[in-house]
VOVEXSE-393192 format. One line per field, with one value per residue: residue number from 0; z, y, x of N, C-alpha, C in turn. Coordinates in nm, 4 decimals. Layout:
# VOVEXSE-393192
k	c(NUM/...) .
n_Z	c(Z/...) .
n_Y	c(Y/...) .
n_X	c(X/...) .
ca_Z	c(Z/...) .
ca_Y	c(Y/...) .
ca_X	c(X/...) .
c_Z	c(Z/...) .
c_Y	c(Y/...) .
c_X	c(X/...) .
***
This chain:
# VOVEXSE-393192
k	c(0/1/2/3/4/5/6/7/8/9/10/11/12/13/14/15/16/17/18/19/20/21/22/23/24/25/26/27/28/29/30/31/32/33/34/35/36/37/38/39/40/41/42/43/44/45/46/47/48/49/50/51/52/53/54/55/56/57/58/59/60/61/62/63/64/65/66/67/68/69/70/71/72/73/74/75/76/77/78/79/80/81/82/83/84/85/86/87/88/89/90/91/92/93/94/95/96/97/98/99/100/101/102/103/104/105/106/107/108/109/110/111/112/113/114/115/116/117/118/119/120/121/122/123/124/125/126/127/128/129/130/131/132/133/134/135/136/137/138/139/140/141/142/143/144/145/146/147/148/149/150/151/152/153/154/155/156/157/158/159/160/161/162/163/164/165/166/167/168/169/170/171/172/173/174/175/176/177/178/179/180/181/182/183/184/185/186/187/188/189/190/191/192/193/194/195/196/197/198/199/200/201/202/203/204/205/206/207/208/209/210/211/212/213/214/215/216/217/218/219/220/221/222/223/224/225/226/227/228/229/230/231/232/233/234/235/236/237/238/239/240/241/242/243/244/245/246/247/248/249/250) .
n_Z	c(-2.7931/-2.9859/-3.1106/-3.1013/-2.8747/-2.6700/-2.3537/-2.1677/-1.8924/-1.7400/-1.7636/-1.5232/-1.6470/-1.7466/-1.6170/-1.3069/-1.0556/-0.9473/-0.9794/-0.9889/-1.1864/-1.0199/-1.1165/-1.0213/-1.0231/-1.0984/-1.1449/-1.3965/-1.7571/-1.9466/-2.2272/-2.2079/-1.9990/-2.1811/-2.3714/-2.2246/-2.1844/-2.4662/-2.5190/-2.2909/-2.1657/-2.1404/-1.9608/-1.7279/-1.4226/-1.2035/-1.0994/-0.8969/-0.7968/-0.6267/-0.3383/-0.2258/-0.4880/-0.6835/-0.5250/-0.6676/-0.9571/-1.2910/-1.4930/-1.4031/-1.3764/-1.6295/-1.6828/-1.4765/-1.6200/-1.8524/-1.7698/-1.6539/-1.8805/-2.0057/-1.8863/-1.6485/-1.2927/-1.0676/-0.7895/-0.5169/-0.3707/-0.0405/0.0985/0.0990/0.2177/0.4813/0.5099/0.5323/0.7342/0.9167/0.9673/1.0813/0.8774/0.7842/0.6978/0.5032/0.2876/0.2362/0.0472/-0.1581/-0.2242/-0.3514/-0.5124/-0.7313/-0.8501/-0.7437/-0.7315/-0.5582/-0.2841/-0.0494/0.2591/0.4825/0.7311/0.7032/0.7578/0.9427/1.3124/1.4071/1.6170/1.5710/1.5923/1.5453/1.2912/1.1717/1.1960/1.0262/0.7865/0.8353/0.7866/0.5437/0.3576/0.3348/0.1108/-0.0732/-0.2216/-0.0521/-0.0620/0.1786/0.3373/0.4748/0.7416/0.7562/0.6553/0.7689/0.7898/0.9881/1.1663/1.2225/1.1678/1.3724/1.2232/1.3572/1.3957/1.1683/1.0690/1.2188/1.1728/0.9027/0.8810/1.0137/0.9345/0.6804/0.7782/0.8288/0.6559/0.3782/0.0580/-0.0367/0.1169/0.1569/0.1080/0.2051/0.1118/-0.0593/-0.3245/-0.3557/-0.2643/-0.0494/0.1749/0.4814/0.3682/0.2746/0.2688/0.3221/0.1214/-0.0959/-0.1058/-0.0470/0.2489/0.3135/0.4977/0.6412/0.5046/0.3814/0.6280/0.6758/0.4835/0.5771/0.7161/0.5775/0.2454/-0.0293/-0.2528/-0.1349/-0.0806/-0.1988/-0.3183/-0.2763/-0.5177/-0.6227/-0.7951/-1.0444/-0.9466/-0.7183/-0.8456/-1.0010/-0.7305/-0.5966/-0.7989/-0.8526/-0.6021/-0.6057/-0.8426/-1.1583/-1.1162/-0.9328/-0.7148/-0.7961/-0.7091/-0.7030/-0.9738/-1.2308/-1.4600/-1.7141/-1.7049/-1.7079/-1.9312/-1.9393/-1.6848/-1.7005/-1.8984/-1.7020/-1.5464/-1.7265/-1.8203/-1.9783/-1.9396/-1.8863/-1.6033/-1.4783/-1.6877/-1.7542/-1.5849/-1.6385/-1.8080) .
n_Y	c(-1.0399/-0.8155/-0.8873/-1.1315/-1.1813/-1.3086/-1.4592/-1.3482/-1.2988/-1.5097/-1.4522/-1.4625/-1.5697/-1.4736/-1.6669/-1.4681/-1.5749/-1.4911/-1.1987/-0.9939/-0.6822/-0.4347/-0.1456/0.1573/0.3535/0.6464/0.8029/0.7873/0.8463/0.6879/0.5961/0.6871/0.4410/0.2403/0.2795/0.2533/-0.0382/-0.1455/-0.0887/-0.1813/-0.4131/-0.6905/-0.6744/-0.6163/-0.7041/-0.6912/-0.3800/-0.0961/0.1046/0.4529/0.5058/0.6484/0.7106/0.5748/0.6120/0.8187/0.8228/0.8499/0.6600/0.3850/0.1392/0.0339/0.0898/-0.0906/-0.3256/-0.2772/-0.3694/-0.6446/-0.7814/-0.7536/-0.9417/-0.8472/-0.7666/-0.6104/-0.3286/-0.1551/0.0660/0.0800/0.2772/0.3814/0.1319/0.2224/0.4241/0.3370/0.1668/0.3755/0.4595/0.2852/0.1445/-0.1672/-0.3891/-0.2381/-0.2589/-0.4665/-0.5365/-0.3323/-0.4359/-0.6998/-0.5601/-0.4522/-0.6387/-0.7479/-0.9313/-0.8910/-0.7246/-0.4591/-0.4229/-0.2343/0.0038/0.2540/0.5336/0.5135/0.4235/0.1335/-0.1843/-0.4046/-0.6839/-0.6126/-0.5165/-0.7713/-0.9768/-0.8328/-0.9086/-1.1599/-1.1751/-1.0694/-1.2576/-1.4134/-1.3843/-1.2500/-1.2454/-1.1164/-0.8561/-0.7299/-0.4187/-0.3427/-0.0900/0.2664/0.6053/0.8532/1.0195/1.0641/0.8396/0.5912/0.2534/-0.0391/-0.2418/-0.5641/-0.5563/-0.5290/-0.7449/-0.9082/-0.8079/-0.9065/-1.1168/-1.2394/-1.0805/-1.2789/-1.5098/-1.4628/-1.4681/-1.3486/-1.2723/-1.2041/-0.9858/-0.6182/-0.4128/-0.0970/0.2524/0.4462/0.6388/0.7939/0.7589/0.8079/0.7250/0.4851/0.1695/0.3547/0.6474/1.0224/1.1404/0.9503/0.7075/0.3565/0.1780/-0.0025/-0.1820/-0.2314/-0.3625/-0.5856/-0.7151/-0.7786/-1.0061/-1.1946/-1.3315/-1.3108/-1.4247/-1.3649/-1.4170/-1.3459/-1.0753/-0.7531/-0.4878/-0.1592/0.1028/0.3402/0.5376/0.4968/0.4673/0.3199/0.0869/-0.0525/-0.0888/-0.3018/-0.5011/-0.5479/-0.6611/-0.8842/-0.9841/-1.0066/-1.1052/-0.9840/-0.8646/-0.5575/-0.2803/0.0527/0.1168/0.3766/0.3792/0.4998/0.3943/0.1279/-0.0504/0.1011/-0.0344/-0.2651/-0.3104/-0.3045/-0.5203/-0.7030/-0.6445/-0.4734/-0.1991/0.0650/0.0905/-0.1876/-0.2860/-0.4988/-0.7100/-0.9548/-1.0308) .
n_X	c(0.7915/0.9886/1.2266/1.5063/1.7091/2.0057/2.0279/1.8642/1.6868/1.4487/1.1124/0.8377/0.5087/0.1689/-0.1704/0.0508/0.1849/0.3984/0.6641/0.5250/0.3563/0.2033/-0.0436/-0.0735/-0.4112/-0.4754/-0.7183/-0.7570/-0.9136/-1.1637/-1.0347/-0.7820/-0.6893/-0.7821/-0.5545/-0.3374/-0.3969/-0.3589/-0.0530/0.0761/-0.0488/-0.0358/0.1842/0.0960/-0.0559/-0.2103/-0.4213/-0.4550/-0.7191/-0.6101/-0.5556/-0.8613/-1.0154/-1.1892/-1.4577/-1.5173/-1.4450/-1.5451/-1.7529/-1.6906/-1.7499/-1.7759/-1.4639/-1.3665/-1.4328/-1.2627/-1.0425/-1.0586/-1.1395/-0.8876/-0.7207/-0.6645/-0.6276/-0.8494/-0.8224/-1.0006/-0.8269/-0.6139/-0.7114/-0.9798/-1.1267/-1.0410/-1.1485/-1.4112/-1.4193/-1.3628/-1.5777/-1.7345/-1.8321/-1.7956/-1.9470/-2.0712/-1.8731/-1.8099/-2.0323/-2.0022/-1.7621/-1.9040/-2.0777/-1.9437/-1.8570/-1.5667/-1.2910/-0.9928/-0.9125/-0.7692/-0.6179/-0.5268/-0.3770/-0.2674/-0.3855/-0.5161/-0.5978/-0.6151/-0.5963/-0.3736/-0.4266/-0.7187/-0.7369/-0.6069/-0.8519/-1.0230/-0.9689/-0.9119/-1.2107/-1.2993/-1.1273/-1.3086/-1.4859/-1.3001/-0.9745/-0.7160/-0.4616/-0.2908/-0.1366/0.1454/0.3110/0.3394/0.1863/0.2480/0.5162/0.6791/0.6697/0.8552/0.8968/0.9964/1.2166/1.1385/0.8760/0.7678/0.8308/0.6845/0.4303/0.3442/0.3694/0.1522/-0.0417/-0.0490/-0.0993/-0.3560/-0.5396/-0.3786/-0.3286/-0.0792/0.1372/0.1598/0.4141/0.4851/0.4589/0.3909/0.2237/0.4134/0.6574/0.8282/0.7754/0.7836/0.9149/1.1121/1.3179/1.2349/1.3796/1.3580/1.5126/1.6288/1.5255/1.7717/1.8563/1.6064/1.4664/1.6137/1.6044/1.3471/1.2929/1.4560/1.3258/1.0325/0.9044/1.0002/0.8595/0.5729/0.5518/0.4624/0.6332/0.6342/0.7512/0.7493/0.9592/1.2274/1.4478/1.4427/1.2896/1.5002/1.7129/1.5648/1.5289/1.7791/1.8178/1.6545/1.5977/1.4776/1.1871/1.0688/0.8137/0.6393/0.4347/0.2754/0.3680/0.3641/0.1225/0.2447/0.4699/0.5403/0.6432/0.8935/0.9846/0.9932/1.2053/1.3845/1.3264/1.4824/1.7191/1.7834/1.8251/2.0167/2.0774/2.0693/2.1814/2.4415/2.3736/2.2488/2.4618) .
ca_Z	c(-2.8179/-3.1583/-3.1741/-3.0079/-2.7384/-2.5963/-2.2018/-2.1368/-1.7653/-1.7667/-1.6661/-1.5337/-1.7257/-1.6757/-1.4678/-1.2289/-0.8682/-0.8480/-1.0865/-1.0672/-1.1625/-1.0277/-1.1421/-0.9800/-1.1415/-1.0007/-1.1582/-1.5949/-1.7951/-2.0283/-2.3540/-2.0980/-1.9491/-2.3723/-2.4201/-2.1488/-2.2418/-2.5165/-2.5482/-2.1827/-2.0632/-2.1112/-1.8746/-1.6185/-1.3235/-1.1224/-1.1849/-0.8095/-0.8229/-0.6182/-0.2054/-0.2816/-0.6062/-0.7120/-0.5379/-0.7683/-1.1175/-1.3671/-1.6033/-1.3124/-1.4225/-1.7690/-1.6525/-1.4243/-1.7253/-1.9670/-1.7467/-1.6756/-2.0414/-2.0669/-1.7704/-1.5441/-1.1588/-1.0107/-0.6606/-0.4835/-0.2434/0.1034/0.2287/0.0536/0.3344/0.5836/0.5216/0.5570/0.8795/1.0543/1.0139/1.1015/0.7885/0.6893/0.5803/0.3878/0.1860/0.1668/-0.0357/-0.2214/-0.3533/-0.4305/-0.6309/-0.8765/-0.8606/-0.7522/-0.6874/-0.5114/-0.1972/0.0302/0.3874/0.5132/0.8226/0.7267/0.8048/1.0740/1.4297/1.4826/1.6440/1.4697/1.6164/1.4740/1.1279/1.1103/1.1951/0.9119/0.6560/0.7939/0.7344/0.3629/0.2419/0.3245/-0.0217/-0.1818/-0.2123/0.0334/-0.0391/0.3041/0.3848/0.6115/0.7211/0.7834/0.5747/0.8352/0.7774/1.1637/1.2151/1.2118/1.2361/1.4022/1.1202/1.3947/1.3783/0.9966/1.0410/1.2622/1.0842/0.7791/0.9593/1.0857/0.8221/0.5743/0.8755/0.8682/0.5085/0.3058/-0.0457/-0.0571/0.2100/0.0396/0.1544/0.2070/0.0090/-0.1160/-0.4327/-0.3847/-0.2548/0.0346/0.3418/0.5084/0.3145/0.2180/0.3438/0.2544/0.0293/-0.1638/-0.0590/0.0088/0.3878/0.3013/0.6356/0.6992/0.3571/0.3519/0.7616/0.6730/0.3605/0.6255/0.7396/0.4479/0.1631/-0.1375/-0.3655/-0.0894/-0.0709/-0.3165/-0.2506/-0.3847/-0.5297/-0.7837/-0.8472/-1.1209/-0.8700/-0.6399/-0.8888/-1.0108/-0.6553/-0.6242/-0.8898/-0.8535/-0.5049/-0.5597/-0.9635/-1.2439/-1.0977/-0.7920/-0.6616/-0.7595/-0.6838/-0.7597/-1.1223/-1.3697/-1.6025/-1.8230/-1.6624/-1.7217/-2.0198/-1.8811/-1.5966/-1.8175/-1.9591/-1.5970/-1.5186/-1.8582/-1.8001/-2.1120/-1.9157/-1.8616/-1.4771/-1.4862/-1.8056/-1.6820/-1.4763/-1.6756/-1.8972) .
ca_Y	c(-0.9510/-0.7635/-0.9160/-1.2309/-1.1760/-1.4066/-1.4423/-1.2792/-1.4051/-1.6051/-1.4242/-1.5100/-1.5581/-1.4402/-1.5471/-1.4706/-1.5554/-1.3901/-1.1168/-0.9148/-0.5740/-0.3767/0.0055/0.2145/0.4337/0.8112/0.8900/0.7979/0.8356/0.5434/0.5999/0.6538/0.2801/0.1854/0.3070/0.1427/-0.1641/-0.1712/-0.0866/-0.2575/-0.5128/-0.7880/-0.6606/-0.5238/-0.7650/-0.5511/-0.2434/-0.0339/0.2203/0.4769/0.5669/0.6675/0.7583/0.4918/0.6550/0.9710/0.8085/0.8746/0.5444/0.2799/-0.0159/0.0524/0.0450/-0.2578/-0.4484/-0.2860/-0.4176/-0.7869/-0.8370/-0.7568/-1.0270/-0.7801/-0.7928/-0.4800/-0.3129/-0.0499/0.1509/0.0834/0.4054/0.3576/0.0478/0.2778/0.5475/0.2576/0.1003/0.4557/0.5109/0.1612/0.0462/-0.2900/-0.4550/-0.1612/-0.2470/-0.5545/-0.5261/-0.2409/-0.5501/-0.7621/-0.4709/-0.4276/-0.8361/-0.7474/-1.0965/-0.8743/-0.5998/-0.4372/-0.4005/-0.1500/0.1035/0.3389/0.6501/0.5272/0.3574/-0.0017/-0.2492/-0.4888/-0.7344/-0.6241/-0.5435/-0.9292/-1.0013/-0.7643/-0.9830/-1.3130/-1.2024/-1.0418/-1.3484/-1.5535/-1.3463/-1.2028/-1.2258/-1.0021/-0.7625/-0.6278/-0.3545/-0.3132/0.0713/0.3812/0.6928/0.8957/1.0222/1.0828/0.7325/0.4850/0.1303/-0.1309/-0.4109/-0.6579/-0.5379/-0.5252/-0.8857/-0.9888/-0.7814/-0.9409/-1.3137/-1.2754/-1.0918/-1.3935/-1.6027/-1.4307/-1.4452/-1.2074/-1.3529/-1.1283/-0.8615/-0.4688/-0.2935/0.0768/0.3671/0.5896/0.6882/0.9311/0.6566/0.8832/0.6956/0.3240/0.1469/0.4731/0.7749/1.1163/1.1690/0.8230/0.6150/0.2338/0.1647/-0.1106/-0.2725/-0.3195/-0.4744/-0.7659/-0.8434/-0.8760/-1.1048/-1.2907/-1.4083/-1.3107/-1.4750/-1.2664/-1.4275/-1.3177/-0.9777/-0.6827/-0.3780/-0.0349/0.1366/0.4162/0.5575/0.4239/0.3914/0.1948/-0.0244/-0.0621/-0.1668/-0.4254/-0.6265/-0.5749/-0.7372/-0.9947/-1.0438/-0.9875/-1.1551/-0.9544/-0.8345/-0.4511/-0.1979/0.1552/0.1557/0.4556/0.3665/0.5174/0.3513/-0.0269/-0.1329/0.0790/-0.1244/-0.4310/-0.3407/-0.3172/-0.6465/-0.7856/-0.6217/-0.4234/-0.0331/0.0824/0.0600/-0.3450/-0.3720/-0.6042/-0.8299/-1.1363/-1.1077) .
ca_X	c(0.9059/1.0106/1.3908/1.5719/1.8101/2.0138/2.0714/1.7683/1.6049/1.2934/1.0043/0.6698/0.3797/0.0331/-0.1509/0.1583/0.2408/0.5645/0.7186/0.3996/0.3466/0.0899/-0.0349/-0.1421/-0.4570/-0.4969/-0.8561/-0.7456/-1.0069/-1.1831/-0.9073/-0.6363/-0.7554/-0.7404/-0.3722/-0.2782/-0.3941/-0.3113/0.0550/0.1331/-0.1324/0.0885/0.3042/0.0042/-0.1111/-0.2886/-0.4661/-0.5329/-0.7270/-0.5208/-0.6618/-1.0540/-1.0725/-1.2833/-1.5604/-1.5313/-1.4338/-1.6643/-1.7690/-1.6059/-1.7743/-1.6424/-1.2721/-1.3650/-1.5022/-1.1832/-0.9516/-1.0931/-1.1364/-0.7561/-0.6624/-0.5803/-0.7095/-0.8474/-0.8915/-0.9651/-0.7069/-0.6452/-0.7553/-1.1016/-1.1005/-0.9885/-1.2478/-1.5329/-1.3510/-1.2760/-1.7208/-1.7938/-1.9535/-1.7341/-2.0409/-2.1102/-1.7414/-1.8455/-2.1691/-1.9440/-1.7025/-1.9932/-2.1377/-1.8164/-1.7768/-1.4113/-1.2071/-0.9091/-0.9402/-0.6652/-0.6722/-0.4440/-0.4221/-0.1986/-0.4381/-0.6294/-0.5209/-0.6804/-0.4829/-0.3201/-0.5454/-0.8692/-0.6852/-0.6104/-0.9691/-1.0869/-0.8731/-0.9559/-1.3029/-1.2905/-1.0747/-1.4155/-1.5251/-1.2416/-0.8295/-0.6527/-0.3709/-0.2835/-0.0281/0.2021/0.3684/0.2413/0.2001/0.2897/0.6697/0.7622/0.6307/0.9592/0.8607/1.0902/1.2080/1.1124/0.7428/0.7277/0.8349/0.5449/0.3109/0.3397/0.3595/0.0146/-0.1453/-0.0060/-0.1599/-0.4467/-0.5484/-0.3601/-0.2280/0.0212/0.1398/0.2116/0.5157/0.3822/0.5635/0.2946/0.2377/0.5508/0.8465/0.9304/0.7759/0.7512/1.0367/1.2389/1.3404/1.1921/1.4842/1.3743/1.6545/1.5632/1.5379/1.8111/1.8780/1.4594/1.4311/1.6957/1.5766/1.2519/1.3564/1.5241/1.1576/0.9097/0.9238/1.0114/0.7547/0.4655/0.5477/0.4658/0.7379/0.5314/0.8668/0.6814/1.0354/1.2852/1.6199/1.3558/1.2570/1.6312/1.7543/1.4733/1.5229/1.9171/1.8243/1.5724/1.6164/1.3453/1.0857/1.0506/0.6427/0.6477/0.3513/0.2665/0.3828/0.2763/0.1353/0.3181/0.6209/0.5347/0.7425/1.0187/1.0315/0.9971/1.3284/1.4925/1.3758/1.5114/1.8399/1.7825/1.8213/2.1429/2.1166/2.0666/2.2288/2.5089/2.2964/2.2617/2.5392) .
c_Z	c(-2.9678/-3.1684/-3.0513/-2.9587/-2.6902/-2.4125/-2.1284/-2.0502/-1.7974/-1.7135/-1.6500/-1.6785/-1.7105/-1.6727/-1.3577/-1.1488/-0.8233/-0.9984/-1.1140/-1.0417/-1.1354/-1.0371/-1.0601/-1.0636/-1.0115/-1.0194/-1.3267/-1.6453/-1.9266/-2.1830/-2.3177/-2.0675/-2.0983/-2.4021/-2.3242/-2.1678/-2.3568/-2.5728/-2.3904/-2.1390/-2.0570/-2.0129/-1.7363/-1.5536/-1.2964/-1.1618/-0.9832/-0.8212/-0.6977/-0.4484/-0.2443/-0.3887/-0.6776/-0.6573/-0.6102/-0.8801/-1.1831/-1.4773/-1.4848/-1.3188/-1.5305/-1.7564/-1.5962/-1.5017/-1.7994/-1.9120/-1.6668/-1.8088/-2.0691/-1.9867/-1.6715/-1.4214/-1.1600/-0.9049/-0.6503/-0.3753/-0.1144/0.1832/0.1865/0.1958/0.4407/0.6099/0.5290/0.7163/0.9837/1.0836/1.0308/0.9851/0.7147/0.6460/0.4535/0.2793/0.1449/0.0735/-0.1239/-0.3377/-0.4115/-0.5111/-0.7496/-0.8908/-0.8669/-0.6941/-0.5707/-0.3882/-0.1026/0.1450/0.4316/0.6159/0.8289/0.7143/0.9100/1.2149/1.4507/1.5056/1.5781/1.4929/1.5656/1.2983/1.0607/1.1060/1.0260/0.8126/0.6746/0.7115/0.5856/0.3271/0.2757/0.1792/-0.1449/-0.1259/-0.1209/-0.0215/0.1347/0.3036/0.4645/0.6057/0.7346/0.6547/0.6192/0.8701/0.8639/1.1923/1.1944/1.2433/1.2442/1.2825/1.1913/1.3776/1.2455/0.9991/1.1007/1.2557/1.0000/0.8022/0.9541/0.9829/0.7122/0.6743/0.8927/0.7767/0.3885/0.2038/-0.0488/0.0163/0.1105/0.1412/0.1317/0.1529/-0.0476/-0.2568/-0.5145/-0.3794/-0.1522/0.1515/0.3592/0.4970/0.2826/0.2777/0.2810/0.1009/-0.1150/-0.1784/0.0336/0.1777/0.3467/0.4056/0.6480/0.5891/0.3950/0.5211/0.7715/0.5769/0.4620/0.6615/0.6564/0.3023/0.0423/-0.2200/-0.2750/-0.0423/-0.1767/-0.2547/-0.3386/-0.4083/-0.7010/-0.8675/-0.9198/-1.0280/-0.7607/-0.6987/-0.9261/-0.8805/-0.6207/-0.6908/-0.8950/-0.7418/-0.5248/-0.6897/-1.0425/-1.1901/-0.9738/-0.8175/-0.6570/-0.7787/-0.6657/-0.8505/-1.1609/-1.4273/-1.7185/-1.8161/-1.6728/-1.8094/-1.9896/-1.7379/-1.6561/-1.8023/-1.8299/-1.6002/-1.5977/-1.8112/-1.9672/-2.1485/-1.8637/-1.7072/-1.4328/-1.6010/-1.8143/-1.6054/-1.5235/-1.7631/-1.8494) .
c_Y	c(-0.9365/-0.8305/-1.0522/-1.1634/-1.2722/-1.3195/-1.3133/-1.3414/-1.4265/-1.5140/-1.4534/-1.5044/-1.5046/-1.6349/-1.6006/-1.5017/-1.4444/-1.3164/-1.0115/-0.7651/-0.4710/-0.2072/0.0778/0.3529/0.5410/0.8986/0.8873/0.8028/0.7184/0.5360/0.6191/0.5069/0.2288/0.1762/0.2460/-0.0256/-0.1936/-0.1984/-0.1562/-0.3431/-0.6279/-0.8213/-0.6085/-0.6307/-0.7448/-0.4303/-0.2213/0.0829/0.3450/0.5313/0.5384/0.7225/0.7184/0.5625/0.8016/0.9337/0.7651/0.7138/0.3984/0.1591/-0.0209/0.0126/-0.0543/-0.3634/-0.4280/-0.3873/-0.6026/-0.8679/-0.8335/-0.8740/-0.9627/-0.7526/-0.6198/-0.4223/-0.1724/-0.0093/0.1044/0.1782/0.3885/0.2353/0.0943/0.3523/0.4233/0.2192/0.2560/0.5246/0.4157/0.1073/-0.0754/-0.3872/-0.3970/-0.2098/-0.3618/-0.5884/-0.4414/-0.3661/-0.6305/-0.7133/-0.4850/-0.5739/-0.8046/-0.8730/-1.0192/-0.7226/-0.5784/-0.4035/-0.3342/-0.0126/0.2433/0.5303/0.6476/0.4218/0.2697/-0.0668/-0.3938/-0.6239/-0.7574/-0.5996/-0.6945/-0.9819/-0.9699/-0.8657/-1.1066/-1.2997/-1.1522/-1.1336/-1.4603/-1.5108/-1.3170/-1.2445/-1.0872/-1.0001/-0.6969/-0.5902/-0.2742/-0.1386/0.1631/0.5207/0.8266/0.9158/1.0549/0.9385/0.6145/0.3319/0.0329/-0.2282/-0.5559/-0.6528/-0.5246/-0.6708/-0.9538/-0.9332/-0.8441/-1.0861/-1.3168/-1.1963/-1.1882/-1.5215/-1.6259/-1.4723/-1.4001/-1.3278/-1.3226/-0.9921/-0.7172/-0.3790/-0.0967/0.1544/0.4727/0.5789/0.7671/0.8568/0.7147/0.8480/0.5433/0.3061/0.2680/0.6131/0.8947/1.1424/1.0251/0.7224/0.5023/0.2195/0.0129/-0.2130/-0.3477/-0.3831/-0.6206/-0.8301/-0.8479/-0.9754/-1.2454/-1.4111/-1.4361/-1.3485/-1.3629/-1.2344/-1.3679/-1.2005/-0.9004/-0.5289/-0.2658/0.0692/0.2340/0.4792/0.4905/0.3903/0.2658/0.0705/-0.1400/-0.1701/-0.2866/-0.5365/-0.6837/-0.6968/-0.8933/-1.0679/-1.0064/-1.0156/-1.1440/-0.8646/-0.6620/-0.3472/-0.0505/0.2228/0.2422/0.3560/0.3634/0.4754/0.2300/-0.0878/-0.0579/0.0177/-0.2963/-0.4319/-0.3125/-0.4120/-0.7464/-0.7404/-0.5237/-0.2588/-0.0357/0.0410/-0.1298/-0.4189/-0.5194/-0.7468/-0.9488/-1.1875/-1.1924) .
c_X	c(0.9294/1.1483/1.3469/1.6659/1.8821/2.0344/1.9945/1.6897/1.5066/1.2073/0.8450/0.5652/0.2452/-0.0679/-0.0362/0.1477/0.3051/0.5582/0.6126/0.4413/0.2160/0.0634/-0.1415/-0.2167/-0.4810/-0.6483/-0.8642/-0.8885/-1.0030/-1.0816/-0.8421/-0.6118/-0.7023/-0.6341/-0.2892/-0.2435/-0.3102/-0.1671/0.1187/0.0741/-0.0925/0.1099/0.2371/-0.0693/-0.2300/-0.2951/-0.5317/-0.5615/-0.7028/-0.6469/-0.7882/-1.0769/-1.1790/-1.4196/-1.6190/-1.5406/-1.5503/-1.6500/-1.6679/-1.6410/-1.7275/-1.5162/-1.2874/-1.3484/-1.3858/-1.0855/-0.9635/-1.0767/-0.9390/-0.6683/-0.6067/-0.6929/-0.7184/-0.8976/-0.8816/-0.8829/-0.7727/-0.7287/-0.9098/-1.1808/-1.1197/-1.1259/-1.4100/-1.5090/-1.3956/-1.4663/-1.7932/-1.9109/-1.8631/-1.8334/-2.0863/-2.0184/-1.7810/-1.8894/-2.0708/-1.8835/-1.8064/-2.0435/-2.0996/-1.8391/-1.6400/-1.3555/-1.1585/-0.9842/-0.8285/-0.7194/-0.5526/-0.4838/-0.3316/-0.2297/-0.4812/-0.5668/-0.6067/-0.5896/-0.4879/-0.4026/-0.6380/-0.8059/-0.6794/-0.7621/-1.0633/-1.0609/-0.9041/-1.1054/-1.2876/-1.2210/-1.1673/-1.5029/-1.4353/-1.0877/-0.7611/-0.5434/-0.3813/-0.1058/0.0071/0.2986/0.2634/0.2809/0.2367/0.4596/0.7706/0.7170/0.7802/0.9490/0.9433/1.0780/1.1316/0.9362/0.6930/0.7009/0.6738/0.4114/0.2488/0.3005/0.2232/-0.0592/-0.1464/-0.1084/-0.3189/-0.5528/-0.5022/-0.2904/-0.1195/-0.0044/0.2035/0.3225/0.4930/0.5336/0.4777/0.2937/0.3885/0.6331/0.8745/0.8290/0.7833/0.8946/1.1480/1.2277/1.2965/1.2651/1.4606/1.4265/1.5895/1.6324/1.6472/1.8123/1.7193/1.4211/1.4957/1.6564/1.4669/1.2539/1.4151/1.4212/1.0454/0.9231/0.9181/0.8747/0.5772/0.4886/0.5556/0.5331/0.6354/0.6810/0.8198/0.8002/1.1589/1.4284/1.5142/1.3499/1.4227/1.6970/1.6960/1.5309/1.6828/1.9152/1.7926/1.5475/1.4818/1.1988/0.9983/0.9199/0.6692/0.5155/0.4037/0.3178/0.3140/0.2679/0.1911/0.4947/0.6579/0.5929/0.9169/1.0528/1.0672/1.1597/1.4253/1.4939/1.4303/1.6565/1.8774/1.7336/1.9630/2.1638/2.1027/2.1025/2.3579/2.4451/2.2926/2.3369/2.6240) .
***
């Protein structure tokens, strides 16, 4: 930090457990990746690269390698997963992560219909190579999923393997957790909280009142996914208490 502060919350360190932030990439190119780093990598966990893009982006071992060298993990999108799963090649994905040497991989069904069943299967097996992300929700915005079934989603993919389960939201904020309109599903948040442990869940909350209520909820050090990029030090200064909407918080 450029100044002292007092009564400024503690926050994680790298490498994190809890307090992480992860970004989501849409297709940047290799000096996009650079400016990133450089002015936020600090503050940058995770780096996913966004659905299937990964199999389009041009120079992708490049960004693999920029963003290792900076300490930052990196995967590719659930739906990338999905689109291997829904043509039966999961050995193919396999060999795919061994290719990149990726540590981290998500397992997520929120395009395609397998039952929850073989989803856990998938995840026990990929965390015999790599770290699971799996997430829960659909992307589907007529789809309404009972809080009680979030809960024992999340149970058994945590059961299953998963390091950390992903609260679905899109890129946009307007499905899963929140309502078209963007507005946090409050009620299915705090009763799965009642069961899932804060620190093993990552909320994907790409918009700034999202991130806002979060941290109001669960404090600085709360698991947030599908960050801009260009949005990562102003989230910083939510969870510091050092944006007007969380400015109060730790005085």
């Amino acid at each position: 930090m450029n100044f002292h502060l007092k009564n400024l919350p503690e926050r994680t360190k790298k490498t994190r457990k809890k307090g992480l932030t992860m970004v989501i990439d849409k297709g940047s190119s290799i000096n996009e990746c650079k400016n990133l780093i450089e002015s936020s990598g600090e503050f940058i966990d995770l780096v996913k690269f966004g659905w299937s893009t990964s199999l389009l982006t041009k120079d992708l071992v490049k960004k693999i390698d920029m963003f290792k060298k900076a300490d930052i993990s990196v995967y590719f999108g659930g739906t990338l997963f999905e689109a291997f799963i829904v043509r039966d090649q999961f050995e193919d994905y396999i060999d795919i992560i061994k290719k990149y040497n990726l540590k981290y991989a998500e397992v997520s069904d929120g395009s395609i219909e397998i039952s929850h069943k073989k989803k856990c299967e998938f995840i026990t097996k990929l965390s015999k190579h790599v770290t699971v992300l799996s997430e829960v929700g659909s992307k589907d915005t007529r789809k309404i999923i009972p809080p009680y079934k979030w809960i024992r989603q999340m149970r058994n993919e945590l059961e299953a393997g998963s390091w950390k389960v992903i609260g679905e939201a899109r890129d946009s904020g307007n499905v899963g957790l929140f309502r078209q309109s963007g507005e946090v599903r409050q009620g299915l948040v705090e009763e799965i909280l009642t069961e899932i442990p804060s620190d093993k869940i990552i909320w994907e909350a790409p918009q700034k009142a999202q991130q806002v209520w979060f941290v109001q909820l669960s404090g600085p050090n709360v698991n947030l996914g599908n960050i801009s990029g260009n949005e990562v030090i102003s989230l910083e200064t939510i969870r510091l208490g050092l944006r007007g909407d969380t400015f109060h918080q730790y005085l």
